[in-house]
C-alpha positions in Angstrom: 0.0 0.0 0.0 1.0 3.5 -0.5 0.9 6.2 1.6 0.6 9.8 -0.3 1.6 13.0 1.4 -1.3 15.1 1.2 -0.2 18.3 2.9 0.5 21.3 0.4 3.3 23.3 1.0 3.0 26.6 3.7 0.7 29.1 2.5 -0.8 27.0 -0.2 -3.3 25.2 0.9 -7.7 26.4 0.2 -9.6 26.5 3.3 -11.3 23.0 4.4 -13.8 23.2 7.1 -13.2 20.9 10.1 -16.2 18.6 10.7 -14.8 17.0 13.2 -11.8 16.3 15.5 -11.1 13.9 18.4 -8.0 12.5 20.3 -7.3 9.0 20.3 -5.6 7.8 23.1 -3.8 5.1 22.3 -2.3 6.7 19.3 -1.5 10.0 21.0 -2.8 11.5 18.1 -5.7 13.5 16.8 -8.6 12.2 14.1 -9.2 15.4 12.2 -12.0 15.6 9.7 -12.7 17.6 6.9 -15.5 18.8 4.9 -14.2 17.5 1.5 -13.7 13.9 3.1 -10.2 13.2 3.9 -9.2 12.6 7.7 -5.6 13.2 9.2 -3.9 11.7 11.9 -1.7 14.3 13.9 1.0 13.7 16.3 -0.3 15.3 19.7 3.5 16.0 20.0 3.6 18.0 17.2 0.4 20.1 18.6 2.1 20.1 22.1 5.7 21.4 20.9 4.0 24.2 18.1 1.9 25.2 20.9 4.3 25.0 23.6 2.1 22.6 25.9 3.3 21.3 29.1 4.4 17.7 28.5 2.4 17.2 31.9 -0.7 18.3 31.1 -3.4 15.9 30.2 -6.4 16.7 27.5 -9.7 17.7 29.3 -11.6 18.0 26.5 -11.5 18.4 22.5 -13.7 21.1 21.1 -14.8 22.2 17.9 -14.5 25.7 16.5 -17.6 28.1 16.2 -19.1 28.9 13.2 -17.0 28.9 10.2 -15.2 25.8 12.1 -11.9 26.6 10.8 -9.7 24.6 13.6 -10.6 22.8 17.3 -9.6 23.6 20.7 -8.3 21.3 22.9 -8.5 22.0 26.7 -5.6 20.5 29.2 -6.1 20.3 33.0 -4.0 23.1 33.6 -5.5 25.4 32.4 -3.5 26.0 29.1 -5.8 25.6 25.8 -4.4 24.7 22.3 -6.3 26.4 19.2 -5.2 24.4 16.2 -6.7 25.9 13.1 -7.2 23.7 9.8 -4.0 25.1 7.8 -1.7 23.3 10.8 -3.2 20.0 9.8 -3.6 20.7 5.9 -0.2 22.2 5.1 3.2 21.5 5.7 5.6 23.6 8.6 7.1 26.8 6.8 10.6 26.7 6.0 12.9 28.0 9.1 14.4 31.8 8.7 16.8 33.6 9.8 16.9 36.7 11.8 17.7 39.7 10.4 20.9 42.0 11.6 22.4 38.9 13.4 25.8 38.3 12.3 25.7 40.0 8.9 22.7 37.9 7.8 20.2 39.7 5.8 17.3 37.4 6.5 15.5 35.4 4.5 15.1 31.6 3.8 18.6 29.3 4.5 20.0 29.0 1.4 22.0 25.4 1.3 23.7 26.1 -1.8 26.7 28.0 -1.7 
């Protein structure tokens, strides 16, 4: 079988409403549903680490957005809540940058090729 990569690149991506979400526990990962009929599984590490989560906090709850259900919350018992919107789970992480005015760097995307 196999597997395709269906996130598009950052930025790229049309707005999908979410129709559902939910966490399954023992995959430590979310079930995220959208309204043209895929489903992705996400890492709840990658949620906790984007969103800076205490890796001691446990889920509460998992909530849907609001009208135009663009993302879900998910609520941890200390208090901290994660909004994930639809575009972290549809498109891929943006490239890293650089900072501008450190070391003589200008900024911009890392180029590798020199």
């Amino acid at each position: 079988m196999k597997l395709l990569n269906l996130k598009f690149p950052f930025g790229t991506a049309k707005m999908v409403r979410v129709t559902g979400a939910k966490y399954l526990a023992w995959e430590d990962a979310f079930e995220v549903d959208f309204e043209d009929g895929l489903t992705f599984l996400e890492p709840h590490a990658t949620i906790r680490k984007a969103i800076k989560i205490s890796p001691n906090a446990r889920i509460v709850r998992v909530e849907p957005d609001e009208e135009p259900c663009i993302g879900f919350f998910v609520h941890y018992d200390n208090g901290q809540t994660a909004e994930v919107s639809w575009s972290f789970i549809r498109e891929l992480a943006p490239e890293k940058f650089t900072r501008p005015g450190r070391r003589g760097d200008r900024g911009g995307p890392k180029n590798s090729k020199k």
